[in-house]
N, C-alpha and C positions, 0 to 999 in steps of 0.2 A: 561499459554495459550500464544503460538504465537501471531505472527500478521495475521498470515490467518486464523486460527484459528477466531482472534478474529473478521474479517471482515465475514467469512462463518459460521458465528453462525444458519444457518440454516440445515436445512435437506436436505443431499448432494445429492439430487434425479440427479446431473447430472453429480454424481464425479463418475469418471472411476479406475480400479484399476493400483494397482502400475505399471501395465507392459506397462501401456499407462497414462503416467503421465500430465493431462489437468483438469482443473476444470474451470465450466462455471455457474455462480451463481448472482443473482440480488440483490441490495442493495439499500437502503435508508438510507437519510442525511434528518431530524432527527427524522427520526421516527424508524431505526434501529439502531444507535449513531450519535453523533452528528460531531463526529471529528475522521477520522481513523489518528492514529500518523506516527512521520517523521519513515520511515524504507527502508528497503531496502531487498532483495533475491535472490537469483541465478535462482528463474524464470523470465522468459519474462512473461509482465503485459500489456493488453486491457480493456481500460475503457471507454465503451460506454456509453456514456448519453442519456438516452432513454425520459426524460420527466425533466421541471425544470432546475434551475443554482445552482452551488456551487464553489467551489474555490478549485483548486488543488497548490501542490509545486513541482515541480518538478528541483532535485537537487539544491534546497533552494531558488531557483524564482519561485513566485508565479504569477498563469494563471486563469482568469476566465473563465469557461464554461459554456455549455449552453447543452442544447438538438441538438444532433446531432452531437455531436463533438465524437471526440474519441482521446484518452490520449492512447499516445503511451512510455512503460517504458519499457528498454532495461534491460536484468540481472546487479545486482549490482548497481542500481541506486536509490537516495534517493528518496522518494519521500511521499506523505503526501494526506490527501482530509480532508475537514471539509468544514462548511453550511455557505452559501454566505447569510450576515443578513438578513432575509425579504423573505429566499426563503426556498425551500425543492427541494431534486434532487433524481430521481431514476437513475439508471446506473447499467449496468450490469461491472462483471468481467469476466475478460477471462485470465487464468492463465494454462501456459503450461511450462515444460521443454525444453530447444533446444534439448537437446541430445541423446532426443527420434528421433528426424528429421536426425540423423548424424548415418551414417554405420559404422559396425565393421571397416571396411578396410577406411579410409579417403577418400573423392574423392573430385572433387572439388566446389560442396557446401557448405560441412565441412569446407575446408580448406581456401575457401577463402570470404565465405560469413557469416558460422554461427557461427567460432570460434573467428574473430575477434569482433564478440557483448562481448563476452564473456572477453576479456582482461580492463585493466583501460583506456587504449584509444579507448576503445570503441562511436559510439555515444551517442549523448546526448538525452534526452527523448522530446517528442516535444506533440503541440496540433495539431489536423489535423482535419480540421474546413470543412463545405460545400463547395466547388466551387472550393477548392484547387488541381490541378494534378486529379488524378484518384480515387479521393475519392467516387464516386459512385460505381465505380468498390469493395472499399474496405467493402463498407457496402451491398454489396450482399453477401461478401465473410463472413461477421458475422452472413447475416442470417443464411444463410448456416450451419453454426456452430452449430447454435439455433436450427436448425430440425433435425439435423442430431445427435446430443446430447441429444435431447428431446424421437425422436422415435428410436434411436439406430436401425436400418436397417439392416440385414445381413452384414456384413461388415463395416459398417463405418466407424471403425479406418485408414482403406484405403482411404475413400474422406475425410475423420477431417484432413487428413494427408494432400493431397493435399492441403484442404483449409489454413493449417498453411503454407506451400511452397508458395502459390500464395500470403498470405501476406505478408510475408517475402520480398516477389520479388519486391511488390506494394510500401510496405515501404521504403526500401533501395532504390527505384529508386526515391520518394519525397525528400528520404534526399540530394542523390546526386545531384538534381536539387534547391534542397532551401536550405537546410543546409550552413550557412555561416561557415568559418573554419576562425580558429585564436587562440591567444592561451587564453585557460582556465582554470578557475582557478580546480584545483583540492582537494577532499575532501580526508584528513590525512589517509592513511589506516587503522592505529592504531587508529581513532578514531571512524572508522566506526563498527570497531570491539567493541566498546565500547557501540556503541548504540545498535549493534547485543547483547549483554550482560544483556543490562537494557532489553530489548526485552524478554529476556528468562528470568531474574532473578528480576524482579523491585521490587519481592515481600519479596525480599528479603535484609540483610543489606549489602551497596553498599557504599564501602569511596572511596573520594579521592586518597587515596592512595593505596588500590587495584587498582583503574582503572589505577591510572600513571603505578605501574606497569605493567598490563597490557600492558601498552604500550611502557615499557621501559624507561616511564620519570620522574623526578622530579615530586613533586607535581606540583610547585609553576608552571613549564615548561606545565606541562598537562593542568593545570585551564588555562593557558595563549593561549594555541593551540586550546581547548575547546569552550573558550566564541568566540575566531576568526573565527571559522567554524560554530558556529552551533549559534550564537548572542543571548547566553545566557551562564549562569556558568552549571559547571555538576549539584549543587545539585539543582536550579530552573529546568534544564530541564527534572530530573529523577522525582521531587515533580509533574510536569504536566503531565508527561508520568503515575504516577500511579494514580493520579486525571482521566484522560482520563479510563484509565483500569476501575477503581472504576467504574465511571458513566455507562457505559456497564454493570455491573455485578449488580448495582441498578436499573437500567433500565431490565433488563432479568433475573436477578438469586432472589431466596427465601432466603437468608443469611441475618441474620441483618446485622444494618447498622456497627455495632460494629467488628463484624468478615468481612465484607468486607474490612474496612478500616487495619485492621490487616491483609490481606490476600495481600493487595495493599503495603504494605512494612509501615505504618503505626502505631505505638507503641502506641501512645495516641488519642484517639477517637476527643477529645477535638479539636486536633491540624491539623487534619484531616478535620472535621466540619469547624476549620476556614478559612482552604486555599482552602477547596471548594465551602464554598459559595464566597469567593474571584475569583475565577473563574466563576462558572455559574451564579453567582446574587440569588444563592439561597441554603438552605441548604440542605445535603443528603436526609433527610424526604421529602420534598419538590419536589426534581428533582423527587424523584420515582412516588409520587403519580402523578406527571405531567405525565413520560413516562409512565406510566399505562396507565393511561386515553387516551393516542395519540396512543394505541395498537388498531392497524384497522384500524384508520382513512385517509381515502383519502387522497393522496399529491394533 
């Protein structure tokens, strides 16, 4: 299971198909999971807080939200959300392709506004909060989204279309006016490729030294690159990434707890048990019968 995958675990009543590549889907922190992990995608990411606070990271700095905010994530960029203690947050996703928005023939949209999202010097992801620049302008341009994806109209991919252009235009004209510039630190390629890996394979047995190679490094050179970017070692941050997966699939799927934690990259149940209730404060039996109970419940 991906990472959209694991964030759209619901019924895609608002996914369009592949010839018009956008998904627009609502979530909850913690009553859908509790933590979405660090990742990253070649789609452009909108996340609107509709009700409630939680905590996002955005390229490994962490933003508190709130209701009303909207988290703006460029393709390729890391980024993370999990529950701000004492609170629950609903928020919608809005996940689209650029390259749907880009003509055969290049012109100068393409060329000079939506290709360079797409390179490593691209911008950085940002919060964009009430009262700031045209941000009223920006949340009509989500409703819009929202009806037009909800009742699909004769045509709609033609206004969905417009409405991605006009945010595009809204965005890039906040960054240019707020956006400070200087230089930044930047995240390893070869390592992002590693987290894209645990992403697709966590469930699977993952060394050290597959991933150096991977990346073309020594061990000793990889764990050292590793804990500098991501301020942990590989095997703690792959141990939470499939803790994180686990609790999703105890929280939503009918698998014991036995074959979950096997399915999570997991060999001994035992050892699985203790490094999760070392995280949640409590043990697999436990989290479930909890997420059960909170199926339904009001935020």
């Amino acid at each position: 299971m991906d990472i959209l995958q694991y964030e759209n675990r619901r019924e895609k009543k608002h996914h369009a198909d592949t010839r018009f590549p956008y998904n627009i889907y609502p979530c909850s922190i913690p009553v859908d999971f509790r933590q979405v992990p660090m990742h990253w995608h070649q789609e452009m990411e909108l996340i609107s807080v509709k009700k409630g606070a939680g905590m996002v990271s955005l390229d490994l700095q962490p933003f508190a939200v709130e209701a009303g905010d909207l988290v703006v994530v460029f393709p390729g960029r890391l980024h993370s959300i999990r529950q701000k203690p004492g609170f629950s947050m609903e928020y919608e996703n809005i996940i689209f392709r650029l390259d749907m928005l880009m003509p055969a023939m290049p012109d100068v949209c393409s060329a000079d506004f939506l290709m360079p999202l797409l390179t490593e010097d691209g911008p950085l992801p940002f919060v964009w909060r009430k009262g700031e620049g045209e941000y009223e302008k920006v949340q009509r341009e989500v409703k819009e989204l929202d009806w037009l994806s909800g009742s699909r109209p004769f045509g709609y991919p033609l206004a969905m279309k417009g409405c991605f252009f006009h945010l595009l235009y809204l965005i890039l004209g906040n960054l240019q006016q707020n956006q400070e510039e200087g230089v930044r630190p930047r995240m390893d390629k070869n390592i992002k490729q590693v987290l894209k890996e645990v992403e697709l394979r966590y469930g699977e047995s993952l060394t050290i030294r597959e991933m150096a190679e991977l990346c073309g490094y020594s061990p000793s050179h990889f764990m050292r690159v590793f804990r500098q970017h991501m301020g942990a070692s590989f095997v703690e941050y792959l141990n939470d990434y499939r803790l994180i997966m686990a609790s999703h699939q105890l929280a939503h799927g009918k698998e014991s707890i036995s074959e979950i934690a096997q399915h999570s990259g997991f060999d001994q149940t035992s050892y699985f048990n203790r490094l999760f209730k070392r995280k949640y404060g409590m043990t697999p039996k436990e989290y479930r019968k909890e997420a059960c109970g909170s199926v339904g419940r009001v935020l």
